[in-house]
C-alpha positions as CSV (number, residue, x, y, z in Angstrom):
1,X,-46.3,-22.0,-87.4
2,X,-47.9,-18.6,-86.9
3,X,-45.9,-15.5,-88.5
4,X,-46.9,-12.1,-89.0
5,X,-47.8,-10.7,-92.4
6,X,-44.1,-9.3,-92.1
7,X,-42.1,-12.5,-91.7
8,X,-44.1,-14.4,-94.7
9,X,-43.2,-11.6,-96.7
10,X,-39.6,-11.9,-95.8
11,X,-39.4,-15.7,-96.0
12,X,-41.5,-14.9,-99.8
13,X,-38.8,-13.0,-100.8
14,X,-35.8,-14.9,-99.7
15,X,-37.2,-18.1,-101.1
16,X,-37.8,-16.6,-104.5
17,X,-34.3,-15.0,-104.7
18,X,-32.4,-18.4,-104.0
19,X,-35.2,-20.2,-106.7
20,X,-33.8,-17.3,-109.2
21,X,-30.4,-17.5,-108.3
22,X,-30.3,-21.4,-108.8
23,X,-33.0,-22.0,-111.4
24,X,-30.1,-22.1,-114.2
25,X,-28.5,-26.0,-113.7
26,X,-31.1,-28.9,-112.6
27,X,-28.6,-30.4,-111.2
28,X,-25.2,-27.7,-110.7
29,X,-22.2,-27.2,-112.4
30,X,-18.9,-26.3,-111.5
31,X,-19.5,-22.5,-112.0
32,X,-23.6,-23.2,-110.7
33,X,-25.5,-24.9,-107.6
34,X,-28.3,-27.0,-108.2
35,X,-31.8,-25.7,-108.4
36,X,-33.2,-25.5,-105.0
37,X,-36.8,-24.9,-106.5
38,X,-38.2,-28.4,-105.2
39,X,-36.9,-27.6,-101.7
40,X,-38.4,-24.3,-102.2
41,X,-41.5,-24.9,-102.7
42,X,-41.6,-27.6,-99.6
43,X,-40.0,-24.9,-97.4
44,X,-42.8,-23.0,-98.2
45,X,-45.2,-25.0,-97.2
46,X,-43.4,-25.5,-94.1
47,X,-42.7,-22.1,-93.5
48,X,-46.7,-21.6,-93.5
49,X,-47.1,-19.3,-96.6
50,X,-50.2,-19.3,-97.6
51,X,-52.0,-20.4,-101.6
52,X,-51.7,-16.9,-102.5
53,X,-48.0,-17.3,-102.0
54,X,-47.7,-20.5,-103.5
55,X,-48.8,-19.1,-106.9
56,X,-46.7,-16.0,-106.2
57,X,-43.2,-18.7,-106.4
58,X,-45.3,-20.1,-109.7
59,X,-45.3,-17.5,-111.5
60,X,-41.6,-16.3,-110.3
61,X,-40.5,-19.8,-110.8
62,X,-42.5,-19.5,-114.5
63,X,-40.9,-15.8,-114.9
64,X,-37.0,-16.8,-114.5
65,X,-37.8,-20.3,-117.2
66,X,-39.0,-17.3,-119.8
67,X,-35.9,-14.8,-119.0
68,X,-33.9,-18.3,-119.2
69,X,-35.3,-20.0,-122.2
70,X,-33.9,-16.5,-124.0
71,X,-30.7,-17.5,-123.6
72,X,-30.8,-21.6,-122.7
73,X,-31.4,-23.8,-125.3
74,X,-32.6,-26.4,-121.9
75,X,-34.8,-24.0,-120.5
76,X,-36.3,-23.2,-123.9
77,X,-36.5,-27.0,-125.0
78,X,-38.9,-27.4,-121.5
79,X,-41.3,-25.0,-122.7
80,X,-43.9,-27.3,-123.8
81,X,-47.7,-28.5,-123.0
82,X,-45.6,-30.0,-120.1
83,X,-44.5,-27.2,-118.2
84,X,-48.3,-27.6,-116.8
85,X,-47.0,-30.8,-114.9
86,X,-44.9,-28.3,-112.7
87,X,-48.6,-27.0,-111.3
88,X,-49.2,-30.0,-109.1
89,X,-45.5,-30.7,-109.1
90,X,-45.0,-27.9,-106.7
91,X,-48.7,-27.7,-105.2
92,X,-47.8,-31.4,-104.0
93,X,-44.3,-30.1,-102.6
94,X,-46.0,-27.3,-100.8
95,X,-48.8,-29.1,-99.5
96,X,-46.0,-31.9,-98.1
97,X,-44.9,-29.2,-96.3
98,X,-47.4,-28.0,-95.1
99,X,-48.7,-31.1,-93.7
100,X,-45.2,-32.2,-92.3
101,X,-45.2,-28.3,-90.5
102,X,-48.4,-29.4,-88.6
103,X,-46.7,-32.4,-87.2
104,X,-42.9,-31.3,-87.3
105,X,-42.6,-32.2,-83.1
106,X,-44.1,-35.4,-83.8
107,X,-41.3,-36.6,-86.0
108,X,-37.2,-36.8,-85.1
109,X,-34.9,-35.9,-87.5
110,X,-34.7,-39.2,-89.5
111,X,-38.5,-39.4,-90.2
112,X,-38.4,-36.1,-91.1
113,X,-35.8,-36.5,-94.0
114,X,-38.2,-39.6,-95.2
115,X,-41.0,-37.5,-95.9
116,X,-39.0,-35.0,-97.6
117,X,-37.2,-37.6,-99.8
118,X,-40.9,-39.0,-100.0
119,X,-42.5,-35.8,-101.5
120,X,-39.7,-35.1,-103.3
121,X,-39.9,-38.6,-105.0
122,X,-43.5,-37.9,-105.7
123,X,-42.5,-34.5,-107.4
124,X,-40.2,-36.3,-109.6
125,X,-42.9,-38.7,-110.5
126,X,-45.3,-36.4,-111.1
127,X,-43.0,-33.8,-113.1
128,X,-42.1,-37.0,-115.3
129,X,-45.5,-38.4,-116.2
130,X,-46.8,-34.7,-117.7
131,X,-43.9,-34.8,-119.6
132,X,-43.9,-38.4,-120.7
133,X,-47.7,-37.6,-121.5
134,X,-47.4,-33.7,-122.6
135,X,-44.1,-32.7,-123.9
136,X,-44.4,-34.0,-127.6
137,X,-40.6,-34.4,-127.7
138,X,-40.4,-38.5,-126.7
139,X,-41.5,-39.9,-130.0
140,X,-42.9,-43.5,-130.0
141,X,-41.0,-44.0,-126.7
142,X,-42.5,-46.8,-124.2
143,X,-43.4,-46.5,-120.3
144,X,-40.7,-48.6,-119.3
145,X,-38.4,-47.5,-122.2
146,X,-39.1,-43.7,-120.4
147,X,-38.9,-44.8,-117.2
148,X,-35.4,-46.5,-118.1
149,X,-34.1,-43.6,-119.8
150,X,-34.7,-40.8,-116.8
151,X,-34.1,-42.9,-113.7
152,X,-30.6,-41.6,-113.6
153,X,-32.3,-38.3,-113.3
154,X,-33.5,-39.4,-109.9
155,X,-30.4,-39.3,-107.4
156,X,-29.2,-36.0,-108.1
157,X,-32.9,-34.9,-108.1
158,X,-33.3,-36.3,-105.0
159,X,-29.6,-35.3,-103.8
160,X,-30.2,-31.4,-105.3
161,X,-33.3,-31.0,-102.8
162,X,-31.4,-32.6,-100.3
163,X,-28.6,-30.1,-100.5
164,X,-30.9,-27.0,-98.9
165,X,-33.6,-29.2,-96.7
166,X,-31.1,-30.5,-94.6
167,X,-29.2,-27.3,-93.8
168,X,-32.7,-25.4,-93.6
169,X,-34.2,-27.9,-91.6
170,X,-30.8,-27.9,-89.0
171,X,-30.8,-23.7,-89.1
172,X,-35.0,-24.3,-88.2
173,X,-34.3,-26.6,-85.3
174,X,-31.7,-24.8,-83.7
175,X,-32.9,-21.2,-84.2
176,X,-36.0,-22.5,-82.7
177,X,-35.0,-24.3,-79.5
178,X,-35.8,-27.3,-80.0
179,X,-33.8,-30.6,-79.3
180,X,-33.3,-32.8,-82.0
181,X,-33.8,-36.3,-81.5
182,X,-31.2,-39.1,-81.9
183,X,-32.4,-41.6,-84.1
């Protein structure tokens, strides 16, 4: 997908206001939606936007967890040698993205939602292992014992990405003309 310097800048902009207007619950409240920062970062990458971007919704993403870790005791308890871990967390996203945007006529719908569900399964592997190997805060805890303990983390993590790719990817596919295959 080619866009003008304009459009990226637009799509920059939008992306980073719905990562800061969600970035307060993982996973929503009643009063908050989910974070929509893993489907942000794959949207940009199929969107187009460029490296330079990518490290633009970094450090905005890196920005709202200081503002929030004033007032959060959550955000604040993240702030460790594991925050790293959200570096290739969101490099992976993007780059899924970006691949998938290459080949987007190549796929109907269904195969589609796999690969996102697959890179956003790989982000939740990858965000887990720095902070099973980085955050300091598990004590003597085991692999499996860690493993155990955060797979219940994994459908609403997966579900919370789910919640804007699907209506993104709908909005993409009929704004652009395209027919979407039955599956």
């Amino acid at each position: 997908m080619s866009l003008s310097f304009k459009h990226r800048l637009w799509i920059l902009l939008a992306l980073a206001v719905v990562m800061a207007a969600t970035r307060m619950s993982h996973f929503g409240t009643s009063a908050l939606l989910p974070d929509a920062s893993l489907a942000v970062f794959l949207l940009a990458g199929v969107m187009g936007l460029s490296a330079g971007c990518l490290g633009l919704l970094m450090a905005a993403a890196f920005g709202i967890d200081v503002v929030s870790a004033q007032t959060a005791t959550e955000a604040g308890w993240c702030m460790t040698p594991a925050y790293f871990g959200l570096i290739p967390t969101y490099a992976l996203l993007w780059g899924a993205g970006r691949w998938l945007a290459r080949r987007h006529a190549d796929f109907p719908a269904a195969m589609s939602v796999v690969l996102a569900l697959g890179a956003v399964s790989a982000a939740f592997v990858v965000s887990n292992a720095f902070w099973y190997a980085w955050s300091g805060t598990l004590g003597d805890m085991g692999v499996v014992a860690y493993t155990q303990a955060v797979a219940k983390y994994f459908p609403p993590y997966l579900g919370s990405a789910m919640l804007y790719l699907v209506p993104a990817w709908l909005v993409f596919r009929l704004t652009h003309n395209r027919h979407i295959p039955a599956n």
